[in-house]
Backbone as a ProteinNet text record, in pm:
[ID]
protein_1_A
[PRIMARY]
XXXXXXXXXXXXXXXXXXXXXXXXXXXXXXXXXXXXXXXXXXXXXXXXXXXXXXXXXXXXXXXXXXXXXXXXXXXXXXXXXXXXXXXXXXXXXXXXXXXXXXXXXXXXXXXXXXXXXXXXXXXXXXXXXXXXXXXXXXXXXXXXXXXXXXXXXXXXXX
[TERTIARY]
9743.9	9640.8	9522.5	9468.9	9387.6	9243.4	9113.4	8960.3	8957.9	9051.6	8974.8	9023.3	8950.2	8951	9095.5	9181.9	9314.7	9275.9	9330.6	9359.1	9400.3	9353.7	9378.1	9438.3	9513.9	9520.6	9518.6	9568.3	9565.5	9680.2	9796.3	9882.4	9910.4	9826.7	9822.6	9686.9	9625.9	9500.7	9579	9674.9	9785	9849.3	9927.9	9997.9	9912.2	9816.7	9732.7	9704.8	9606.4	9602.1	9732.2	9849.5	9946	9982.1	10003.5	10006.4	9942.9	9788.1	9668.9	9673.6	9792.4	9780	9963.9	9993.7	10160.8	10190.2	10226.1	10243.1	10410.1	10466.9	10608.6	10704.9	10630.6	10667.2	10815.3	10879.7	10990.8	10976.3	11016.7	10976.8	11006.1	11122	11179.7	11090.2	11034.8	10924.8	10762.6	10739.7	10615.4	10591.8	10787.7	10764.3	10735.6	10798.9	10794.8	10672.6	10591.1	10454.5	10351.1	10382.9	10310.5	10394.1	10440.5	10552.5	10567.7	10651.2	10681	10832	10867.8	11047.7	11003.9	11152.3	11132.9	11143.4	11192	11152.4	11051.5	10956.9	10846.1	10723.4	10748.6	10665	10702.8	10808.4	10863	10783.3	10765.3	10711.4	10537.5	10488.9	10359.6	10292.6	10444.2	10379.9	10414.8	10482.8	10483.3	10358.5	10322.7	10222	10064.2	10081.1	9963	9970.7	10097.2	10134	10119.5	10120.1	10152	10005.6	9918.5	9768.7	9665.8	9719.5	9641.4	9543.2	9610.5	9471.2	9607.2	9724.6	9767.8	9786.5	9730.1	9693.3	9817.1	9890.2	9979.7	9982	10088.4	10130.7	10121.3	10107.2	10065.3	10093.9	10146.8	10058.3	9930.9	9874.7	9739.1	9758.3	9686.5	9714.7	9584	9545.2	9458.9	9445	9331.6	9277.7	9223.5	9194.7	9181.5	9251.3	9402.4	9463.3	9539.8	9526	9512.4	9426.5	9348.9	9261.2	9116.5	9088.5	8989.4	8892.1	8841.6	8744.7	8565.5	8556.4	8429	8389.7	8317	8245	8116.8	8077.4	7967.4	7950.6	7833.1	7737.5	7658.9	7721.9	7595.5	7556.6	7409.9	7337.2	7324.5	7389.8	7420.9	7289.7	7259	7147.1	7214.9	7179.4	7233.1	7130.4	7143.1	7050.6	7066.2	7141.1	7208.4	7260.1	7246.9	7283.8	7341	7324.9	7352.7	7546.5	7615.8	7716.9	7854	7810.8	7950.1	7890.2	7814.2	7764.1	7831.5	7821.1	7877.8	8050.1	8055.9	8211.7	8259.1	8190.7	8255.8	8218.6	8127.6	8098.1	8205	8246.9	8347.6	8460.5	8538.3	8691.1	8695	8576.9	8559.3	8629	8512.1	8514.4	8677.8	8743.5	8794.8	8957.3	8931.1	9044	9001.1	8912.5	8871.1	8914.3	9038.6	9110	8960.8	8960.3	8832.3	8721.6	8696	8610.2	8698.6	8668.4	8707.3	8623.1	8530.2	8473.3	8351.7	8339.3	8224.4	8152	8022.5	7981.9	7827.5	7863.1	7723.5	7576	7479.9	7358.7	7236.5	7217.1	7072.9	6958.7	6925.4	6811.5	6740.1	6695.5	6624.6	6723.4	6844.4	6944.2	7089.2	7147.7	7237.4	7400	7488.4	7600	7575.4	7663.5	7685.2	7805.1	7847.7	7980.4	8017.8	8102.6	8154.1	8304.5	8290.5	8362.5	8432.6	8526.9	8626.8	8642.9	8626.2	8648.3	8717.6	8795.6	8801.2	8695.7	8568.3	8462.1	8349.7	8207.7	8097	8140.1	8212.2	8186.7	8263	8384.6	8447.8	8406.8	8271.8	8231.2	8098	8041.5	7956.8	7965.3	8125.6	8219.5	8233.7	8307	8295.8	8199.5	8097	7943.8	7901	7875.4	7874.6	8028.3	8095.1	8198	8251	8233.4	8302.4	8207.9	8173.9	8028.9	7914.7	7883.2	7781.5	7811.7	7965.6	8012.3	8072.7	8077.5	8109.3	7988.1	8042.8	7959.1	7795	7735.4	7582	7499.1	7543.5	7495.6	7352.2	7258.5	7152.8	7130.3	7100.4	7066.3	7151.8	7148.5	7218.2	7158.1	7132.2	7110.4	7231.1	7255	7415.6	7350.9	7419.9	7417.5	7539.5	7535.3	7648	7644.9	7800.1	7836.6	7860.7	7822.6	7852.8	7951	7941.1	8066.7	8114.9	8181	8262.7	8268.2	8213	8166.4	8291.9	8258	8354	8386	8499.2	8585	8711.3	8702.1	8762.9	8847.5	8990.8	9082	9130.3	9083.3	9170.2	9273.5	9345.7	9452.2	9406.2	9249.1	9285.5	9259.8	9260.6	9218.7	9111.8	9016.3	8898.4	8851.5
5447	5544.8	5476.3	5561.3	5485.4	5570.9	5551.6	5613.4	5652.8	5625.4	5694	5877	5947.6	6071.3	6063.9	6176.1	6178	6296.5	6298.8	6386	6511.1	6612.8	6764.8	6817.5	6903.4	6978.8	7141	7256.1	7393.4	7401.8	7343.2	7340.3	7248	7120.8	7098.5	7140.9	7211	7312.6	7417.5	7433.5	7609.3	7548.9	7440	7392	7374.8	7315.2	7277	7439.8	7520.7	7638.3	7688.8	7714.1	7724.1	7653.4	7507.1	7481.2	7530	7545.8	7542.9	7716.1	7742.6	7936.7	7915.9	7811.4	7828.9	7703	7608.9	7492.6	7427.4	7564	7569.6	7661.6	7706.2	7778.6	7618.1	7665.2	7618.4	7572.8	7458.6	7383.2	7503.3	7560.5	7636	7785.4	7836.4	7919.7	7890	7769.1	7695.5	7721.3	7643.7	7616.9	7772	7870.1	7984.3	8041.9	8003.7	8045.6	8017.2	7846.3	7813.4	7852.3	7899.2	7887.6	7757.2	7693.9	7568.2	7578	7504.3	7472.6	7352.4	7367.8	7298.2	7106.3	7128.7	6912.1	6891.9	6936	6879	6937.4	7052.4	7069.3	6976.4	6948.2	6839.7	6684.9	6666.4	6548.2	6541.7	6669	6693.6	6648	6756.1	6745.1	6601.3	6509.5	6389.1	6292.9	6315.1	6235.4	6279.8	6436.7	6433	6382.7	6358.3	6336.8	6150.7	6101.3	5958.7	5900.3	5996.4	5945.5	5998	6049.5	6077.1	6219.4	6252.9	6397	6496	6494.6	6587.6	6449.7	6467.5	6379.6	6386	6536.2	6549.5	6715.6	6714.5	6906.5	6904.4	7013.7	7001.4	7164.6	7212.4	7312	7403.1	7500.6	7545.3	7653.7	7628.5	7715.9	7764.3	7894.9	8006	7923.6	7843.8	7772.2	7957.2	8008.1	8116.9	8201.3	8117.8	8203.5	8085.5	7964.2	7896.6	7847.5	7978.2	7970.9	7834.2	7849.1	7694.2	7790.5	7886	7985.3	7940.7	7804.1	7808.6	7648.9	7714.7	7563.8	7558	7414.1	7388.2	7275.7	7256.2	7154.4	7071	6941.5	6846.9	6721.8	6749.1	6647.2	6510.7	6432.3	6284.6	6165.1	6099.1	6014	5888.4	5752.1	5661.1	5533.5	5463.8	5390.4	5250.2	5269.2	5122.6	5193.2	5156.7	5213.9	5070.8	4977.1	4891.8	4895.8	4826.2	4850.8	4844.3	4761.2	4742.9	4901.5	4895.2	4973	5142.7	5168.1	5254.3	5295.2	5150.4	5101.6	5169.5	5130.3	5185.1	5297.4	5395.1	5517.2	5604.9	5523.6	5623.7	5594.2	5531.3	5432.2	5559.3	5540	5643.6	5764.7	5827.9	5973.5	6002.2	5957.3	5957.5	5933.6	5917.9	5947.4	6051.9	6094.5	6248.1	6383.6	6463	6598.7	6664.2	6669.9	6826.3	6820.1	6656.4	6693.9	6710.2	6859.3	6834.9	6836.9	6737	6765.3	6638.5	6500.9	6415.5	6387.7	6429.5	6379.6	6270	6180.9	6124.4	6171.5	6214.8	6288.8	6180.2	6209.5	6177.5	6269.8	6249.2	6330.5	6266.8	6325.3	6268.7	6273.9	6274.5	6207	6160	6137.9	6082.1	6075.5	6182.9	6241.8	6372.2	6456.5	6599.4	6607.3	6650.8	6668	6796.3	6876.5	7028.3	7000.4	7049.5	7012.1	7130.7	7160.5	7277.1	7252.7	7353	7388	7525.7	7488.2	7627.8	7699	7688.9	7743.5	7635	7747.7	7610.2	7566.3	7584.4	7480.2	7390	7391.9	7279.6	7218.5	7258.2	7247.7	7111.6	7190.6	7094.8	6973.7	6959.6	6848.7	6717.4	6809.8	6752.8	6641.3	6723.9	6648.6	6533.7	6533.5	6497.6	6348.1	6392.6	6267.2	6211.9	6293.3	6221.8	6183.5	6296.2	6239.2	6127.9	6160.4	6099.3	5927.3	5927.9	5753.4	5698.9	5783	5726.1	5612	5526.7	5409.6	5431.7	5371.6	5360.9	5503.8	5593.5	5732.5	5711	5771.6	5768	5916.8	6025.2	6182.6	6238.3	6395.3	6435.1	6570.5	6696.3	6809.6	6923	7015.9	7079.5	7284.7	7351.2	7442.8	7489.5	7633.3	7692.9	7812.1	7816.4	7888.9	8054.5	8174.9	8245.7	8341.1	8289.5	8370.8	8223.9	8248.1	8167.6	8314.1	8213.5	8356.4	8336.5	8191.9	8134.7	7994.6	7994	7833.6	7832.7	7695.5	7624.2	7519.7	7540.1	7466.9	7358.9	7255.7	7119.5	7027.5	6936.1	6925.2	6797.2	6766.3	6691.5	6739.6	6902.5	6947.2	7029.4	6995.9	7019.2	7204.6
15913.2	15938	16004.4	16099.2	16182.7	16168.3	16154	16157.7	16297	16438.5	16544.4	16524.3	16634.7	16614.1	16711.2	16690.2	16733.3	16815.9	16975.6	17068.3	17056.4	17017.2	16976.7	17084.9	17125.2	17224.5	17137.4	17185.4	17111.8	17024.2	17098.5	16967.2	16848.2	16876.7	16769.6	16690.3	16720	16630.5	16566.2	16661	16588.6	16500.6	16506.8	16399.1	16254.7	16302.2	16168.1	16078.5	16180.5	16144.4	16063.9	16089.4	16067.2	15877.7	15925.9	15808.1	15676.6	15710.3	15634.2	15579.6	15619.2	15540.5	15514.4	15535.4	15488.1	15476.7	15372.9	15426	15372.3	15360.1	15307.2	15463.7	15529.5	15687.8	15723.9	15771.3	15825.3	15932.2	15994.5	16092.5	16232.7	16216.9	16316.6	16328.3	16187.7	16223.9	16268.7	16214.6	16316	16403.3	16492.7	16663.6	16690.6	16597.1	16686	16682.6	16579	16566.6	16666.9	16750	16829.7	16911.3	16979.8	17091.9	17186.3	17095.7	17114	17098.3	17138.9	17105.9	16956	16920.3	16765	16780.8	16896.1	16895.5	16932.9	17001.7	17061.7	16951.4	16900	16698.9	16644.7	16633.4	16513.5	16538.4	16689.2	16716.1	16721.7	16729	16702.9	16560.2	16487.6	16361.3	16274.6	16336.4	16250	16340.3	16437.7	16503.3	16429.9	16409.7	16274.8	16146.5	16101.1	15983.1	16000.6	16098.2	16106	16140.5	16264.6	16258.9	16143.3	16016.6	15907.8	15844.2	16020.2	16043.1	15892.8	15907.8	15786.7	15702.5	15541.7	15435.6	15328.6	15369.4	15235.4	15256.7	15129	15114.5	14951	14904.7	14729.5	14736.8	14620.7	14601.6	14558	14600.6	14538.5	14411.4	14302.7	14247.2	14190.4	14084	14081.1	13964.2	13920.3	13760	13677.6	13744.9	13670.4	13570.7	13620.5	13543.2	13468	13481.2	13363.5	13294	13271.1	13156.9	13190.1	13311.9	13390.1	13483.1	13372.4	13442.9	13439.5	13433.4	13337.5	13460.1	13540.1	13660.5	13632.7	13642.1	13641	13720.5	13817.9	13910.8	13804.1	13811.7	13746	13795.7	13852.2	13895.8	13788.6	13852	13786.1	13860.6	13777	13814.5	13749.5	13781.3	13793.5	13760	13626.9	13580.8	13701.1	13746	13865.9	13976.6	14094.3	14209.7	14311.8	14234.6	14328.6	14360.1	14476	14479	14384.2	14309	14202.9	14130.1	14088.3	14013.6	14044.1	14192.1	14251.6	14232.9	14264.2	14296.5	14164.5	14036.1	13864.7	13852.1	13905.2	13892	13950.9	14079.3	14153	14167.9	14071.2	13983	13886	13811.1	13675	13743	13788.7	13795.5	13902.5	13997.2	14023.6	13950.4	13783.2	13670.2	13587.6	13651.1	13530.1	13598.7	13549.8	13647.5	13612.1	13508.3	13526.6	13631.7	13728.3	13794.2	13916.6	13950.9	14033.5	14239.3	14235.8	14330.7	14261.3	14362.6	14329.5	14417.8	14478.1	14586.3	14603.8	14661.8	14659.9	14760.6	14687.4	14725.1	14748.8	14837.4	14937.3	14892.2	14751.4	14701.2	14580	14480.5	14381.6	14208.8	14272.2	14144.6	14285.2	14218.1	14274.9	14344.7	14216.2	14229.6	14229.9	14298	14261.9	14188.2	14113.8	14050.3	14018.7	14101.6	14025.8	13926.7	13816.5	13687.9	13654.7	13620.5	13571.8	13412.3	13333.1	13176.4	13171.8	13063.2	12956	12943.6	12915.6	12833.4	12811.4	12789.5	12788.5	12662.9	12593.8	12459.9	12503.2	12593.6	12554.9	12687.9	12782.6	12904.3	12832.9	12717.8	12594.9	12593.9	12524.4	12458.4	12574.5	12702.5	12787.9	12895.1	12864.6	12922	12761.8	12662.1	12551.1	12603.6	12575.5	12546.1	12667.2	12810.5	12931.1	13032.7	13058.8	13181.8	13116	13001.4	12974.8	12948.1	12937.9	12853.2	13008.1	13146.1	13301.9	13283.5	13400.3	13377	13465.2	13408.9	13448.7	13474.2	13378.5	13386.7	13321.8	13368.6	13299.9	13217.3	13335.1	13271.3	13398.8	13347.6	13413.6	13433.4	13458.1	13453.8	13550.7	13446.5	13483.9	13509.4	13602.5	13677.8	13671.7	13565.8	13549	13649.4	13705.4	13853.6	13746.3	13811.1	13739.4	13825.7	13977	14022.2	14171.3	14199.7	14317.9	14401.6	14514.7	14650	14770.4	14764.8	14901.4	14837.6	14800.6	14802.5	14870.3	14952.5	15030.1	15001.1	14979.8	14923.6	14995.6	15036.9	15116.3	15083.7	15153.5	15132	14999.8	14974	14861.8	14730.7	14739.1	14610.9	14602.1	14689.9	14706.6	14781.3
[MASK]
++++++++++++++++++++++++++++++++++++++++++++++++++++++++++++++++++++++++++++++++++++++++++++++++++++++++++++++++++++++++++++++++++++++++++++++++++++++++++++++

């Protein structure tokens, strides 16, 4: 896998498109989707698959209806910011499923973290025994979502 930006043309934008609302579509209904013949899709789609731009296939599924109705945003602040320090903050959080979403912020705390629960109690428990024992946490202050307007499912979960 390579960091340069890879050469787009329209069909490989259709393919992606494509994938990104079906990602179980049949190689032979693809080509026909882009109107492509099926070897020269097939060679598209492993040249995305080989320069990194496609990451993987998973499936998505509705946490709502396993009972993972309960999000919350919590601003994480960081008694150490220096790089190891970082390095163990984001080892940590990166073995915890319930978060699902860690981002580092250019503001006056430090992580953003959106977290998935059952329920605030066990949303409580959670902040209490997991976020708070991640390494070099100082305080934290948490923002319960009371509806999801627009989420955007990517291929890492996210």
């Amino acid at each position: 896998m390579t960091n340069d930006l890879l050469e787009m043309d329209r069909f490989d934008r259709a393919i992606l498109s494509e994938l990104a609302s079906d990602g179980r579509i049949s190689i032979t209904e693809l080509a026909r989707r882009i109107g492509l013949s099926k070897t020269p899709t097939q060679s598209r789609l492993r040249r995305l698959e080989e320069s990194g731009v496609i990451i993987g296939y998973r499936a998505l599924y509705d946490p709502i209806r396993l009972g993972l109705d309960h999000v919350a945003f919590v601003e994480v602040r960081l008694e150490d910011t220096r790089e190891a320090a970082l390095r163990a903050f984001n080892a940590a959080v990166a073995r915890v499923p319930e978060i699902e979403q860690a981002h580092m912020i250019a503001s006056h705390f430090d992580y953003l973290l959106k977290v998935r629960t059952r329920d605030m109690s066990a949303y409580r428990r959670f902040l209490g025994e997991t976020i708070s024992s991640l390494p070099h946490v100082s305080n934290t202050s948490t923002y319960v979502a009371m509806e999801a307007v627009k989420e955007v499912m990517l291929a890492d979960g996210t």
